[in-house]
GUMAR-27678 format. One record per atom (N, C-alpha, C): residue in one letter; z, x, y. Coordinates in pm, whole numbers, padded with zeros to 5 digits, always signed. Layout:
BEGIN
aZXY;...
This chain:
BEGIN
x+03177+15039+05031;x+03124+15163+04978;x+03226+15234+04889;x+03308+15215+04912;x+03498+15307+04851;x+03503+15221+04663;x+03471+15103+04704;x+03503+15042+04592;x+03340+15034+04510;x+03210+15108+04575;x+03149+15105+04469;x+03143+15266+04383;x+03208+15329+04504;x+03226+15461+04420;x+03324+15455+04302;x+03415+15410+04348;x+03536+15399+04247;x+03445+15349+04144;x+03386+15213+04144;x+03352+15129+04024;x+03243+15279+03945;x+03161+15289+04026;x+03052+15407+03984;x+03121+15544+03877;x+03229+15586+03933;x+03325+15705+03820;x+03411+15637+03736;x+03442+15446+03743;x+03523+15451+03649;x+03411+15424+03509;x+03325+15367+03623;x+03200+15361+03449;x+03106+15454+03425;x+03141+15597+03458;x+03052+15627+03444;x+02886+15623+03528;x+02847+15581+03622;x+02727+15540+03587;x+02688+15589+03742;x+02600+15535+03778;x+02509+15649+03901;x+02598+15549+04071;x+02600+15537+04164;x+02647+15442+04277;x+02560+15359+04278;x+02416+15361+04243;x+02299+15248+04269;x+02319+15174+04169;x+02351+15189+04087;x+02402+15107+03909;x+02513+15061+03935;x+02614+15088+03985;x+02748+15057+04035;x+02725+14952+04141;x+02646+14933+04240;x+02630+14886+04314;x+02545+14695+04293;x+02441+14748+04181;x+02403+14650+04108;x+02460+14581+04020;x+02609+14606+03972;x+02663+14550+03897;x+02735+14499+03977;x+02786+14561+04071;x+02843+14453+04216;x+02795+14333+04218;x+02669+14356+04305;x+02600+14222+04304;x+02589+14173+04231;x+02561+14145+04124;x+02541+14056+03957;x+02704+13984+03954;x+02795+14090+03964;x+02923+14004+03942;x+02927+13910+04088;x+02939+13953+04242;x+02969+13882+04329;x+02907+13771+04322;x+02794+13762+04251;x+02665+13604+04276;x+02723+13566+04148;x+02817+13574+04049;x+02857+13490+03952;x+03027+13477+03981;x+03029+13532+04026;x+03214+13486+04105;x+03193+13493+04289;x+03165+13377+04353;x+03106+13383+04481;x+03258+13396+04556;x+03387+13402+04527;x+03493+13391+04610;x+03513+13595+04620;x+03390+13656+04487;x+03498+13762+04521;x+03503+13836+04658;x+03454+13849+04716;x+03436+13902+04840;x+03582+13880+04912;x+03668+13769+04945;x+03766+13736+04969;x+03857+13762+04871;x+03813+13810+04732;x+03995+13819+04669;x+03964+14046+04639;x+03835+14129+04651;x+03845+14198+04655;x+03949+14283+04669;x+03987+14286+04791;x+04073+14357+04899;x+04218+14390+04828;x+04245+14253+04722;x+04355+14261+04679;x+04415+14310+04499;x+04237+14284+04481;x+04228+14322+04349;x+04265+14508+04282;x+04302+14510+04245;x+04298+14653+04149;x+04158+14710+04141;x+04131+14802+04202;x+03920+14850+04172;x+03925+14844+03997;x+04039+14871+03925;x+04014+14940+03807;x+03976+14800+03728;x+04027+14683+03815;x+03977+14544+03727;x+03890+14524+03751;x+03798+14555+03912;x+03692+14519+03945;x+03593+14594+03848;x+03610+14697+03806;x+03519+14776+03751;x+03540+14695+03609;x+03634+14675+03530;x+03625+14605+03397;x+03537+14506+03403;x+03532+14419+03517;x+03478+14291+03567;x+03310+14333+03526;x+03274+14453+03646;x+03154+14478+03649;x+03101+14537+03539;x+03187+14615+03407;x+03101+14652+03292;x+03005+14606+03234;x+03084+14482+03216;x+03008+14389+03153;x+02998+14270+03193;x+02857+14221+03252;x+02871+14099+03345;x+02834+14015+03254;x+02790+14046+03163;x+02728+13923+03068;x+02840+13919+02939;x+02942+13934+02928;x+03036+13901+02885;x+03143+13838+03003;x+03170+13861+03110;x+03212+13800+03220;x+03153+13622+03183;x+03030+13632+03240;x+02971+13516+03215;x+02982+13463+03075;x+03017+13472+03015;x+03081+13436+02824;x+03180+13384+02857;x+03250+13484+02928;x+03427+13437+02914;x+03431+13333+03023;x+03397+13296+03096;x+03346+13163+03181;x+03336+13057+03148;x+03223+13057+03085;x+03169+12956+03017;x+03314+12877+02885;x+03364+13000+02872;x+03485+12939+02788;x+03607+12875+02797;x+03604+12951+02971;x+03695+12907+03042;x+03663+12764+03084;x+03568+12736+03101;x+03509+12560+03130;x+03476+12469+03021;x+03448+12519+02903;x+03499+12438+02776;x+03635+12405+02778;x+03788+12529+02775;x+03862+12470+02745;x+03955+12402+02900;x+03897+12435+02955;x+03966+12375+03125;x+03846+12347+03137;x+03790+12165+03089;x+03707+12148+03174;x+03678+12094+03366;x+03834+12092+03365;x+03827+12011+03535;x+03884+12107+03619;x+03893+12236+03615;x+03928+12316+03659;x+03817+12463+03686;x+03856+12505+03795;x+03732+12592+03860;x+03816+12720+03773;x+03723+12756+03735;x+03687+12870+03604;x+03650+13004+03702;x+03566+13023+03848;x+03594+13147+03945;x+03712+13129+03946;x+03777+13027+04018;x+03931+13078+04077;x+04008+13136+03927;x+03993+13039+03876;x+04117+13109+03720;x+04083+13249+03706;x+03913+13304+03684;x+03900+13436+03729;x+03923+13544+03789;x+03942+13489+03898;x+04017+13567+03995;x+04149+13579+04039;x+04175+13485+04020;x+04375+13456+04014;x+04417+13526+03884;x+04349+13530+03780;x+04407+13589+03676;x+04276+13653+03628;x+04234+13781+03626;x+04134+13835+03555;x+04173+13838+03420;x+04255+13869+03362;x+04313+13884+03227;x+04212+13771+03141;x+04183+13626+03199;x+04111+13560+03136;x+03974+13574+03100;x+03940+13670+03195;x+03803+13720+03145;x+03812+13827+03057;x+03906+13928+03078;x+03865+14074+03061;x+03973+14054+02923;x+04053+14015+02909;x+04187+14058+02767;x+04220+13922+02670;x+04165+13814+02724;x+04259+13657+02691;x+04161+13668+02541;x+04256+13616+02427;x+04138+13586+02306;x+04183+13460+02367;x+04023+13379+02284;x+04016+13239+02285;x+04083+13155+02245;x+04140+13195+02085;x+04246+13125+01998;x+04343+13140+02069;x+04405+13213+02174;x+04515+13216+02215;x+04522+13126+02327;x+04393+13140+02417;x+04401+13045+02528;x+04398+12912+02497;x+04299+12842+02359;x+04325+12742+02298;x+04428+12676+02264;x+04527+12787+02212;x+04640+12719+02178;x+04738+12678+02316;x+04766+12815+02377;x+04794+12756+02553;x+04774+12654+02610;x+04628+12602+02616;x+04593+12470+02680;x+04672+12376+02622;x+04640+12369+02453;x+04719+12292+02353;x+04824+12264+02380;x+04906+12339+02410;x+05064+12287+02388;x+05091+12293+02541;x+05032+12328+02644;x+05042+12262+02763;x+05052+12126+02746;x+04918+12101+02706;x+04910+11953+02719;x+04997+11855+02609;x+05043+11892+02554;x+05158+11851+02500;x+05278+11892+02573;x+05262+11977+02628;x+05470+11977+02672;x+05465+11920+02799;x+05345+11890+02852;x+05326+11832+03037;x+05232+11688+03016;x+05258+11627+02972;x+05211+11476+02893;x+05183+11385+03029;x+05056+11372+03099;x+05059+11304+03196;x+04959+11359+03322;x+04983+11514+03315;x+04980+11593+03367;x+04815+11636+03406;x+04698+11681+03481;x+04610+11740+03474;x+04628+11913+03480;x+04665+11942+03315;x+04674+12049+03289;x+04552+12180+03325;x+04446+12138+03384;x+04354+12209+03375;x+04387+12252+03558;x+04404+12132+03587;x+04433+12178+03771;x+04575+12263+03795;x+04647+12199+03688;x+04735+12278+03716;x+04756+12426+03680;x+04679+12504+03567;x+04638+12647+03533;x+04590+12683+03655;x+04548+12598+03705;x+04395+12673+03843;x+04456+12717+03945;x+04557+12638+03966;x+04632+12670+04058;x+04797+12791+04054;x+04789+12800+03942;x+04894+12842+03857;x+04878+12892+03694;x+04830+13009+03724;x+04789+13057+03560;x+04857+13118+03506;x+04957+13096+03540;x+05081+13217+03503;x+05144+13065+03363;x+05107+12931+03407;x+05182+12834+03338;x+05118+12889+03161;x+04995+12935+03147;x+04966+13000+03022;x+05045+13055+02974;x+05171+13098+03046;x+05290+13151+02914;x+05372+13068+02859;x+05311+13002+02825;x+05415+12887+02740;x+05551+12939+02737;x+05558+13015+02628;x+05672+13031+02624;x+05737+13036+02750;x+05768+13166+02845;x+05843+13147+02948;x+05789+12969+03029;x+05737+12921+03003;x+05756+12843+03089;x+05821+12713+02974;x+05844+12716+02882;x+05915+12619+02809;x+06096+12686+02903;x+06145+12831+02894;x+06248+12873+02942;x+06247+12816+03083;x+06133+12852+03140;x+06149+12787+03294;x+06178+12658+03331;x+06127+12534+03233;x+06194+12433+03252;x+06289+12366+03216;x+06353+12462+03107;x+06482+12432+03064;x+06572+12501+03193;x+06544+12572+03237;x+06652+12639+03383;x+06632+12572+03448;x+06546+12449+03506;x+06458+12408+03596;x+06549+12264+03573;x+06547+12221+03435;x+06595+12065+03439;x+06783+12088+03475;x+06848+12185+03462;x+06957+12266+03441;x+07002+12253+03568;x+06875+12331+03634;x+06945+12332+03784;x+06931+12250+03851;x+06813+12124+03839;x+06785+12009+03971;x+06762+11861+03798;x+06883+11843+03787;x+06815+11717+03691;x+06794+11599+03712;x+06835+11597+03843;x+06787+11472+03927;x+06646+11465+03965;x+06608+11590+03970;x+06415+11597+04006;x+06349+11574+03882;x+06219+11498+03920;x+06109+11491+03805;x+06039+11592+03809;x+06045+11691+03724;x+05976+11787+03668;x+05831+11784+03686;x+05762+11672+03639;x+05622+11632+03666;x+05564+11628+03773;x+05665+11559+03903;x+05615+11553+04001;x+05653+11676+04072;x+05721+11787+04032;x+05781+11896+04132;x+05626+11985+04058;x+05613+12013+03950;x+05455+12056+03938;x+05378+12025+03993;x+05310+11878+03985;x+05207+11843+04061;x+05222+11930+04195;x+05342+11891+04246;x+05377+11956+04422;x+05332+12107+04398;x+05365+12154+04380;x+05370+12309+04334;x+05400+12408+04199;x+05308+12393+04171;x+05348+12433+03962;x+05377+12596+03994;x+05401+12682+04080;x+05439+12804+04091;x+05626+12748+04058;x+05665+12661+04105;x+05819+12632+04162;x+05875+12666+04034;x+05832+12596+03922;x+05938+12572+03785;x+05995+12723+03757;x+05884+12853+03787;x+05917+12952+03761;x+06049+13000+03867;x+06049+12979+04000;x+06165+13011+04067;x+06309+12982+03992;x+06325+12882+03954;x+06451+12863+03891;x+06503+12908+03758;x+06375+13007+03701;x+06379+13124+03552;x+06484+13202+03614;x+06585+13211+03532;x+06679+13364+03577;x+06678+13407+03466;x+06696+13326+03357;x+06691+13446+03222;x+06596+13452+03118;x+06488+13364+03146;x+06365+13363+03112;x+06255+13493+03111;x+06315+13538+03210;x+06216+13632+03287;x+06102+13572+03357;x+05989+13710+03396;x+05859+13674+03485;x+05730+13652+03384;x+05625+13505+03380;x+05555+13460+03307;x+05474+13636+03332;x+05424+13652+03144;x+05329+13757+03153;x+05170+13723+03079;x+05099+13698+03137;x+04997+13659+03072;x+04906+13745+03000;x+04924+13869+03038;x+04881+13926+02963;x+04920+13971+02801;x+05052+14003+02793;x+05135+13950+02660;x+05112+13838+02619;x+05053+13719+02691;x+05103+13614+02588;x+04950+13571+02579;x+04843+13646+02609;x+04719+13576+02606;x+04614+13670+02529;x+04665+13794+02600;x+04524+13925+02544;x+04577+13968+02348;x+04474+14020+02343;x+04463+14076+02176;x+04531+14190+02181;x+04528+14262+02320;x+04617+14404+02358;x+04644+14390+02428;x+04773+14454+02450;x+04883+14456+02592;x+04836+14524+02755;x+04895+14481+02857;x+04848+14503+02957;x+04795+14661+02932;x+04929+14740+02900;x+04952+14928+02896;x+04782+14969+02823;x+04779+14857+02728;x+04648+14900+02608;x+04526+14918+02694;x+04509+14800+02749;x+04390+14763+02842;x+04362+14821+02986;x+04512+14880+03058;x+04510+15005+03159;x+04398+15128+03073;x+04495+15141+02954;x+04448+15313+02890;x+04319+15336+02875;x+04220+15192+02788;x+04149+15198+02726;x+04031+15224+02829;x+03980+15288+02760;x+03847+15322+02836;x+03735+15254+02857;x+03676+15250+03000;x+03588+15111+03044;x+03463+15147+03018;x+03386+15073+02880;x+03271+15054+02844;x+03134+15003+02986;x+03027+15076+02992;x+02947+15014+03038;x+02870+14959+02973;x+02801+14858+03004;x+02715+14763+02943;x+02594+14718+02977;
């Protein structure tokens, strides 16, 4: 009830409208119920503006990750629905799959969407081969593609929202949430 009020004043719109956009999003992302709790309301409500752009950005997400579950990337990273341009995530996949040659780059986003920052993660595995160059890189991903980032010290922390949206995280806090 807390989080359909919230959703209800951040859009504007009545609690029974708020409530219906709930449902519309929960029956097209069936995990959210379980990642709720942890989410930001203010994303949930971006989520729920517009469900039929939600469902757009989906569908795009499974063109360019086709072997990869497109809810979870959703929910592990909303940014892919709500801020990511396409040309940008395009190119991401792109040179994933070029710099991880072997690799099921699509499982590995799913599990790890933070690897969309190329850049820091080109830094991450240069710290990464630096510090363990006896390990195969390939197979320490497969194991756990969060790891390469532990061994970033001067890389910094992957930001996906910088390296994916058309506007910056700060832009997309400020901006005001359209209903739809």
């Amino acid at each position: 009830m807390q989080l359909r009020s919230t959703v209800a004043r951040q859009l504007s719109v009545s609690e029974e409208e708020a409530g219906r956009r709930l449902h519309q999003l929960a029956a097209l992302l069936p995990d959210l119920g379980s990642h709720v709790d942890r989410m930001d309301p203010a994303v949930v409500a971006r989520l729920a503006a517009d469900v039929g752009s939600v469902t757009r950005r989906l569908l795009q997400l499974r063109v360019i990750f086709p072997e990869a579950d497109a809810f979870k990337l959703a929910l592990r990273a909303p940014v892919l629905v709500l801020g990511a341009s396409r040309p940008r995530l395009e190119r991401a996949a792109k040179q994933l799959r070029r710099l991880l040659p072997g690799l099921n780059v699509d499982r590995l986003v799913e599990d790890e969407p933070e690897l969309l920052d190329v850049k820091a993660l080109r830094g991450a595995l240069k710290d990464f081969r630096r510090a363990e160059p006896e390990l195969d890189v390939a197979q320490a991903l497969q194991l756990d593609p969060s790891m390469v980032f532990r061994f970033s010290l001067r890389h910094g922390k992957p930001n996906l929202d910088a390296a994916l949206s058309r506007r910056t995280a700060a832009m997309l806090a400020a901006a005001p949430v359209e209903s739809g």
